[in-house]
C-alpha positions as CSV (number, residue, x, y, z in Angstrom):
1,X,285.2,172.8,-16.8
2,X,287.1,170.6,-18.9
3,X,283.8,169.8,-21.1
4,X,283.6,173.8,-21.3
5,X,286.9,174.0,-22.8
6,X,286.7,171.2,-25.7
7,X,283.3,171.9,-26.9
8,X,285.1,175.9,-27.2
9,X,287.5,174.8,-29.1
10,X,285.3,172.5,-31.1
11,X,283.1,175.3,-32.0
12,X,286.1,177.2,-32.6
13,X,287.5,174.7,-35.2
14,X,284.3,173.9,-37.1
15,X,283.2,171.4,-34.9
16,X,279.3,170.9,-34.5
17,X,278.2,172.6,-31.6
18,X,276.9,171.2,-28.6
19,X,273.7,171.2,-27.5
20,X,272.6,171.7,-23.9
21,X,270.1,169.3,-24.1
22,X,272.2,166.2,-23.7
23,X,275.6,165.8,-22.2
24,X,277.7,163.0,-21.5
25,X,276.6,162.0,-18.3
26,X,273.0,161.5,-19.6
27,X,271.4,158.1,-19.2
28,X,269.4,159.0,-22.5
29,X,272.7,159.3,-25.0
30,X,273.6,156.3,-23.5
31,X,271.0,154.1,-23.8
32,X,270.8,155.8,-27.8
33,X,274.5,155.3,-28.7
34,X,274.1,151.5,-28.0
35,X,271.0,151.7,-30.0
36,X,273.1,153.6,-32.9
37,X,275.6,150.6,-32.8
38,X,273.2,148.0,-33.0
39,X,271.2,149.9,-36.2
40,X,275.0,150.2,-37.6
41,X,276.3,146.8,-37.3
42,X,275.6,145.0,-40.6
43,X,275.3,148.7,-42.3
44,X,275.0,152.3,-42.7
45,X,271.8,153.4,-41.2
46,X,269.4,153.4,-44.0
47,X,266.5,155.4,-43.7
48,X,264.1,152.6,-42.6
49,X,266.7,151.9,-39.5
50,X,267.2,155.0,-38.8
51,X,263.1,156.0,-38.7
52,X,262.9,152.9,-36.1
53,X,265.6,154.6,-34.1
54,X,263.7,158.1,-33.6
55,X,260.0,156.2,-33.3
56,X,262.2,153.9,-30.4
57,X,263.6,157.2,-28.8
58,X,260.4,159.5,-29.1
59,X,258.6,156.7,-27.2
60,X,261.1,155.8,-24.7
61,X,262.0,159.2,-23.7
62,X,259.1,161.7,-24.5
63,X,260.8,163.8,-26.6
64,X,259.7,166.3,-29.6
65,X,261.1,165.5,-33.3
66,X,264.0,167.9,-32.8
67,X,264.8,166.8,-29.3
68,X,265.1,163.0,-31.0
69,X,267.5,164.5,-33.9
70,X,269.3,166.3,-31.4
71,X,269.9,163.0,-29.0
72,X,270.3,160.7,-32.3
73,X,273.1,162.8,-33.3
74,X,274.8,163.2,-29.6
75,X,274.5,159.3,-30.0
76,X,276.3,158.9,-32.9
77,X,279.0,161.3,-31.5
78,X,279.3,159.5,-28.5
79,X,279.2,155.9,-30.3
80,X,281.9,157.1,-32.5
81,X,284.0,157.8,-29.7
82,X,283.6,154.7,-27.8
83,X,286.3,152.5,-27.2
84,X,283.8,149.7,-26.0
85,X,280.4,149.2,-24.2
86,X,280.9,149.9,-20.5
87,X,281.2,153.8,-20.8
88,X,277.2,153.0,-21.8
89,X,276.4,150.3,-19.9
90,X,278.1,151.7,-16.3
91,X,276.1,155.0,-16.7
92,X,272.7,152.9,-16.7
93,X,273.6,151.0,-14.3
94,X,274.2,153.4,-12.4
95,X,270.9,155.6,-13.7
96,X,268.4,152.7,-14.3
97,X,266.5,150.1,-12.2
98,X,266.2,147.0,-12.9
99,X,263.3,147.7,-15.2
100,X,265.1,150.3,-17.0
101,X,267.6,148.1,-17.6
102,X,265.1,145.8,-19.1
103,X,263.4,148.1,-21.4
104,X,266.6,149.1,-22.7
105,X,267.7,145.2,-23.6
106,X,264.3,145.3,-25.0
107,X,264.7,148.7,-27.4
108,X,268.3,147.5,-28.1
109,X,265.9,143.6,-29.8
110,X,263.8,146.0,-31.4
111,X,266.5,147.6,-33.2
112,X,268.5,144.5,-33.6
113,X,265.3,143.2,-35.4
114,X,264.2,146.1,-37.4
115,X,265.5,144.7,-40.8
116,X,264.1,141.5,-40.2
117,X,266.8,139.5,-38.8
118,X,269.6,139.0,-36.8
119,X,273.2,138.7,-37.7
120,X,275.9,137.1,-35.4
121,X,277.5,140.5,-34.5
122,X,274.3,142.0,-33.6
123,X,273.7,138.5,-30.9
124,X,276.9,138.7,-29.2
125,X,276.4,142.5,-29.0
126,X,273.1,142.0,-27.3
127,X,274.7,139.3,-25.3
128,X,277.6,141.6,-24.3
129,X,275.2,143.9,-23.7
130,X,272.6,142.2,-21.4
131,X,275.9,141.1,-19.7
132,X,277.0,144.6,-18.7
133,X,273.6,145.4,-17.9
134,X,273.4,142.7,-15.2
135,X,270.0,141.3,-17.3
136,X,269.6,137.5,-17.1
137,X,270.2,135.3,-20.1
138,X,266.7,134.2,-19.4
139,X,265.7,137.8,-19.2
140,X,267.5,138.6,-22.3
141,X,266.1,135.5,-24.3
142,X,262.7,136.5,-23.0
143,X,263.0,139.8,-23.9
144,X,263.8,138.5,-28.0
145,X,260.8,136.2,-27.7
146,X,258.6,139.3,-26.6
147,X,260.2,141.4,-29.7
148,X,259.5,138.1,-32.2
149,X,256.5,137.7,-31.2
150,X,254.9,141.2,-31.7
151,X,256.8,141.8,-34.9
152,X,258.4,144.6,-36.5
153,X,255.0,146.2,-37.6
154,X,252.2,145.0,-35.2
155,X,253.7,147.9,-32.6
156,X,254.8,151.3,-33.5
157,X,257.8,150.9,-32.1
């Protein structure tokens, strides 16, 4: 009820409206928002990062071009309002398997990597990450190799 109320009174003071695709408690805006903060670490999120974003979300999740907008831009809302990680990381733990959990470490690399390198804030993210996420350093060093060794452009995402 209390989510009722505030998105009324955003839409009532010019706020974006809320879609009732994604809400809060969705496993998808969390996985994105850490995505978002990863593509937005070292920058804004250029055009280039922020095409690897929807390709990573339209073939994670299934969804249509405007579903991927739609969840990109719940993301950034949500990332915004973060305080820190475990908001995100709780909900998949509590959503995801083990494997999930994996595949999300693994999007999180691609993203990290999708301008060619990584910066210190974008490792100990991934490390705080993983962390929260209960995946193994080995797991999460495994998981960079597999990104590394595909590359940026052999997959589509």
């Amino acid at each position: 009820m209390l989510e009722e109320i505030r998105r009324l009174f955003a839409e009532l003071h010019g706020g974006s409206k809320h879609s009732g695709h994604f809400d809060g408690d969705d496993y998808r805006v969390a996985a994105a928002a850490l995505l978002v903060h990863v593509a937005t670490l070292d920058h804004d999120m250029t055009g280039s990062a922020r095409q690897k974003l929807r390709d990573l979300l339209m073939a994670q999740f299934s969804l249509t071009d405007a579903l991927t907008d739609e969840l990109i831009e719940a993301a950034m809302a949500a990332d915004r309002e973060a305080v820190d990680f475990y908001h995100f990381t709780s909900l998949l733990m509590r959503t995801l398997d083990e494997q999930g959990r994996l595949r999300v470490v693994e999007m999180l690399w691609k993203m990290a990597f999708a301008d060619g390198a990584i910066s210190e804030f974008e490792d100990n993210v991934m490390w705080r990450v993983a962390d929260l996420l209960a995946v193994s350093p080995r797991d999460r060093i495994a998981l960079r190799q597999r990104v590394v060794d595909v590359g940026p452009n052999k997959e589509g995402t």
